[in-house]
N, C-alpha and C positions, 0 to 999 in steps of 0.2 A: 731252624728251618730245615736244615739236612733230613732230619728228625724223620721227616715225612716223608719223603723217596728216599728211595737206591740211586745210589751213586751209576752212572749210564755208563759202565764199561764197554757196551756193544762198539762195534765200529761203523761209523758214521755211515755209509754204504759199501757193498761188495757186489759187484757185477754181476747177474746172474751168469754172464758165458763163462767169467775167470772161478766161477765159486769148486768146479769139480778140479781147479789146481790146486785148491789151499789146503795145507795138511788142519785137520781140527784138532786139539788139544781137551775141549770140555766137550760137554751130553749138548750146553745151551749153542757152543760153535758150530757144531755138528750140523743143528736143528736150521741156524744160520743161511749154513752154505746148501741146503736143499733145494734144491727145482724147486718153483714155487707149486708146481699143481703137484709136485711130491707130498710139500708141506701141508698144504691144501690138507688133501684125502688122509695124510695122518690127523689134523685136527678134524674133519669131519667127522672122525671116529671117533675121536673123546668125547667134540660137542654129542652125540648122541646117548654114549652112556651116560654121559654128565645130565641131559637131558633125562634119561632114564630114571636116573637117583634123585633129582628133581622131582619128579612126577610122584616114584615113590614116600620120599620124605613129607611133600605137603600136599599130598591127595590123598592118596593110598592108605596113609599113617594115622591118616584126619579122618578115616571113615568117612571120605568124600564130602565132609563141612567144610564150613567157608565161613572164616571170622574176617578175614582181612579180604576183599575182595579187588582191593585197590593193583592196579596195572604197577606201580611204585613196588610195593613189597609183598605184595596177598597174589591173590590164585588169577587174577588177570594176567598178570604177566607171566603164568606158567602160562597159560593157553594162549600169549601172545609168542613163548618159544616153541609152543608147538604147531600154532601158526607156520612159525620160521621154517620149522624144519619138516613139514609136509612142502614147505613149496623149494627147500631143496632136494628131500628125497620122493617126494610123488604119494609117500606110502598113505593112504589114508585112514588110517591106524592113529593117526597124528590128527587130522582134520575131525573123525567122530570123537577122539578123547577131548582135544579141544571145544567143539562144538556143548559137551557133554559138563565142563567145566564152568564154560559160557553161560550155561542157563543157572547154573547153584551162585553164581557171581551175580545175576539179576536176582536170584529171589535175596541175596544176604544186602543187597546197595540198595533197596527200595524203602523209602523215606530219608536216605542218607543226605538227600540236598545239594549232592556236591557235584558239579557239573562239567569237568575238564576231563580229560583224554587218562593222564595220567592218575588222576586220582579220584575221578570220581564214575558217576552213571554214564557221560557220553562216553569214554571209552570201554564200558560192558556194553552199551548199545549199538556204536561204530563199528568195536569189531567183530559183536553179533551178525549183525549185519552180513558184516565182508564175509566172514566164514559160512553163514548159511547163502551167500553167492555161489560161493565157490561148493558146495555142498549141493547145487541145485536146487535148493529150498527154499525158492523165491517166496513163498506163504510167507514162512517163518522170516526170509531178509525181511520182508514188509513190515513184519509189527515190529523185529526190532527200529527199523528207519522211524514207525508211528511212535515209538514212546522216546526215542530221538526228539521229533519234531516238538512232542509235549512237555521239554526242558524247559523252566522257567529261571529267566536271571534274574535276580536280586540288584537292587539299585546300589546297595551297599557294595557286591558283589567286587574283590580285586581286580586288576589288569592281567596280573604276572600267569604265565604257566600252568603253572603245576596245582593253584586252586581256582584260578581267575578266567577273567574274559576268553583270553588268548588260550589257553586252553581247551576253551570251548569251540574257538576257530578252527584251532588247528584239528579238533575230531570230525570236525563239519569238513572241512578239505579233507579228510581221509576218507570219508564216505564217497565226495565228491570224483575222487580219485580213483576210488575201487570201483564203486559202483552204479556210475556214472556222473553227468557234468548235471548241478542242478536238483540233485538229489536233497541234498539243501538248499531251497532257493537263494539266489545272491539277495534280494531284496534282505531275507533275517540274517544274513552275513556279515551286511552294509549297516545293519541297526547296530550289531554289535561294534562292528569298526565305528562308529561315530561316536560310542560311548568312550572306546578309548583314546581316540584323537583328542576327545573334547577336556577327557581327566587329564591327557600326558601335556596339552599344552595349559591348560590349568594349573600345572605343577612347576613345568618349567622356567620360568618367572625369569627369561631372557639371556639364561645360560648357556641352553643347550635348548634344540625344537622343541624335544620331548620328554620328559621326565614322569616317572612315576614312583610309588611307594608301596613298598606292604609290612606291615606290621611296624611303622613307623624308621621306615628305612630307606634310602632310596638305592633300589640292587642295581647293578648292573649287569651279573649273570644270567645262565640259560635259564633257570628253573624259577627266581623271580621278578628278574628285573629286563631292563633295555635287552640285554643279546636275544633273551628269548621270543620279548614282545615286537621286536624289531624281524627276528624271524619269521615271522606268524604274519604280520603285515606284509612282507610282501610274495606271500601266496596270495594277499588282496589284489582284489581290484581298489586301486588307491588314484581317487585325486591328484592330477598334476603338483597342488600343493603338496599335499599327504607325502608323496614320492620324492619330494627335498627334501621334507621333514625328516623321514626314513634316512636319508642319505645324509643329512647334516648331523641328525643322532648320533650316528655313528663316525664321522668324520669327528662329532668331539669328543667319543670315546677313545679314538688310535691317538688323538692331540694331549689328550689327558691318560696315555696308558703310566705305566711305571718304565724309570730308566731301563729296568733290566727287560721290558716288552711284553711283560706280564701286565694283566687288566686289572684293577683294583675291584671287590666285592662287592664296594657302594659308594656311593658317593663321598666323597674329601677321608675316603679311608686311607693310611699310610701304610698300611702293612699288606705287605708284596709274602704272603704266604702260600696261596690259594691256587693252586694247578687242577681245578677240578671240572669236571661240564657244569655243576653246580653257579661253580663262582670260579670266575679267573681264565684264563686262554684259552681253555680248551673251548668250551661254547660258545665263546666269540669266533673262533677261526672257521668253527663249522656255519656263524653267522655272517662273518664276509663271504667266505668261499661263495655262500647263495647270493650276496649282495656283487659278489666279480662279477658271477654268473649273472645276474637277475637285470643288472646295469653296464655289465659288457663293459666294466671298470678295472683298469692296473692299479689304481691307488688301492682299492679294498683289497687285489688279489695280491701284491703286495706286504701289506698291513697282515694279510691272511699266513705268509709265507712265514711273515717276522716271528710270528706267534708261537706259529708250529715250533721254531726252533726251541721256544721254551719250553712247552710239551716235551721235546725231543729231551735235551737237558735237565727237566726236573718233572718231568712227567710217570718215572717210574715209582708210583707211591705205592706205597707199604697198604693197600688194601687192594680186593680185588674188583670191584663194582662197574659198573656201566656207570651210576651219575659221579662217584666221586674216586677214583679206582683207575686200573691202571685197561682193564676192559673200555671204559669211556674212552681215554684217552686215545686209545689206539686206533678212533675211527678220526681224530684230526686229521692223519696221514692218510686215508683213505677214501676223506673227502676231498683231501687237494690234489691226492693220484688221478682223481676221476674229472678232477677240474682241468689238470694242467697236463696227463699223462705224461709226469715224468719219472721213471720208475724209481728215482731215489724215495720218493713217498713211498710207495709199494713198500718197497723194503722196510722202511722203519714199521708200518703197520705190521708188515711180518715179522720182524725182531722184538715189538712188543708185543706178540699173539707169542711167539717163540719163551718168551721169557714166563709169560703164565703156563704154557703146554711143559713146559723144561720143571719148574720152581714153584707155581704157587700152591702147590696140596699139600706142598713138604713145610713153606714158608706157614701157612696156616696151620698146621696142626702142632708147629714147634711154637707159635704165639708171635713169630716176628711180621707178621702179614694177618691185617685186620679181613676176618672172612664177611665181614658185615651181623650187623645186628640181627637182622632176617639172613643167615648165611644158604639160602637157597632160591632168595627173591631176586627179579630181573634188574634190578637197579642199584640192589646193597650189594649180593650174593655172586654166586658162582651160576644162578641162571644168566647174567649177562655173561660172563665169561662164554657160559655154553653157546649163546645170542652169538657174540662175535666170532668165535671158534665157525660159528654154520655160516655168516657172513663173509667170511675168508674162502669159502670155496669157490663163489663167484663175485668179485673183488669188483663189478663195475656196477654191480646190484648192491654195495653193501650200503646201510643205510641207519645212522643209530639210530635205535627203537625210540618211535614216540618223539621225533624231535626232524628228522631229515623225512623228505617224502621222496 
């Protein structure tokens, strides 16, 4: 199991007023003991190059084609980091290249079928959309919203994320969010939540409220299973019942975690490997911290606390990635700084941003740190790196891509 993280030499927290006492010994100590808005503007700078090499690698390099179009590993999630870093640096050099990526992402995904945020049409349409808002292109927001609107689900059609239902929610709330309330009527919101209320207690068969499956499995992580469909619900408007339901779901996922306070992958699995947003603590904790917040609950904020510590402890994994990476992980702590403002979270997020800024270009290119299979895509690659790198400059904005609103 070691196998898969570094061992967490960092120290547990350092104060930011005592950090200009301590003598530093290494580059990553160093990086440590910095003012945070020191650290800050040194990562802004890399995430931009990094950004840079990004842009040239799978645009530029591609003769501006588009095979992959998906937000997951293809050219959406470039122009969802460029997204990022127009709304941290202003420059709109970023918003036209984006915009400009946006539209070769719609012609390459049309007939694709696939209807979630992450991986399919509604997130080339959602954050079409938001970007020609922000672009003043209200024409152009419009037809993306219309070929939005003209998404058709499949009765077959999964729960989870990353292909499913909840996927398709969570791009309809991003719209809702960006660009205005309603944008997606609640009424096609409501259809979809009823499809999945009605398959999760279908499933459940008096173990737990909710249960679901994909690909003959029952997940429990962000990307196919409970943490993520549980996230996504309650951005709804949910039934008095629905909102136990919600709330019992996950009361038997912390009852059912593993000793060590890690969350098992799927159901009645024993093996406590998995520290990843994918599967395991990490996208659970980002799914309580919303359920402390959402339910104004100690037991989830709690539960959310335990978590983190395993993050904390075995969360520095040997790749660099936003879904399964040490980039993901580092938004745990940044989502319970922003819950709980207690700056020991801060720091660990900084200490894990510290340890990719310090190690991981060296760690990739010697072979001991997996760069991901797509090593320039926003959820395997070193674009999420770049993602979090621009997320650290204003720490109360940060928000993992495609998954926190």
């Amino acid at each position: 199991m070691a196998d898969r993280f570094f061992p967490n030499e960092m120290p547990d927290f350092i104060p930011e007023t005592e950090s200009a006492a301590v003598a530093a010994s290494d580059s990553l100590t160093q990086l440590l003991l910095l003012p945070y808005s020191t650290l800050s503007e040194r990562l802004k700078k890399a995430a931009l190059d990094l950004k840079d090499t990004v842009v040239k690698e799978t645009w530029v390099a591609k003769g501006k084609r588009v095979s992959d179009y998906t937000l997951y590993t293809g050219a959406l999630g470039i122009a969802f980091l460029l997204f990022k870093a127009y709304q941290v640096t202003g420059d709109n050099n970023n918003l036209a290249l984006c915009s400009d990526i946006i539209k070769a992402c719609d012609s390459a995904s049309r007939g694709s079928g696939r209807v979630t945020f992450i991986c399919g049409q509604a997130g080339v349409y959602a954050l079409g959309a938001v970007v020609a808002h922000h672009h003043g292109d209200e024409q152009l927001c419009q037809q993306y919203v219309m070929k939005f609107k003209e998404i058709k689900l499949s009765k077959d059609l999964p729960d989870e994320l990353l292909y499913g239902r909840a996927g398709f929610l969570w791009a309809s709330s991003f719209l809702n969010k960006n660009i205005g309330e309603n944008t997606i009527p609640s009424t096609r919101m409501r259809s979809v939540v009823d499809e999945i209320i009605k398959s999760g207690r279908q499933l459940a068969k008096g173990r737990c409220p909710l249960m679901f499956e994909w690909h003959g499995k029952k997940y429990w992580g962000a990307a196919h299973g409970l943490a993520g469909i549980m996230n996504v619900l309650m951005d709804m408007d949910l039934k008095p019942d629905e909102v136990e339901h919600v709330k019992g779901t996950l009361r038997y996922m912390i009852k059912n975690r593993f000793p060590s306070g890690n969350y098992p992958s799927s159901e009645g699995s024993e093996t406590d490997r998995l520290v990843h947003w994918c599967h395991g603590a990490p996208g659970v904790v980002l799914t309580l911290v919303k359920a402390a917040k959402v339910f104004g609950s100690e037991e989830f904020l709690q539960a959310a606390v335990d978590a983190g510590e395993v993050v904390w402890n075995r969360g520095l994994l040997k790749r660099v990635g936003i879904c399964h990476g040490i980039s993901g992980n580092a938004y745990v702590f940044l989502s319970l700084y922003r819950l709980t403002g207690n700056p020991e979270f801060l720091y660990r997020a900084k200490a894990f941003a510290s340890f990719l800024h310090n190690r991981a270009q060296t760690l990739i290119s010697t072979g001991i740190m997996h760069g991901g299979d797509r090593p320039y895509s926003l959820f395997e690659g070193i674009g999420g790196m770049a993602y979090l790198f621009l997320d650290m400059t204003e720490s109360s904005q940060a928000r993992f891509p495609a998954y926190e609103h």
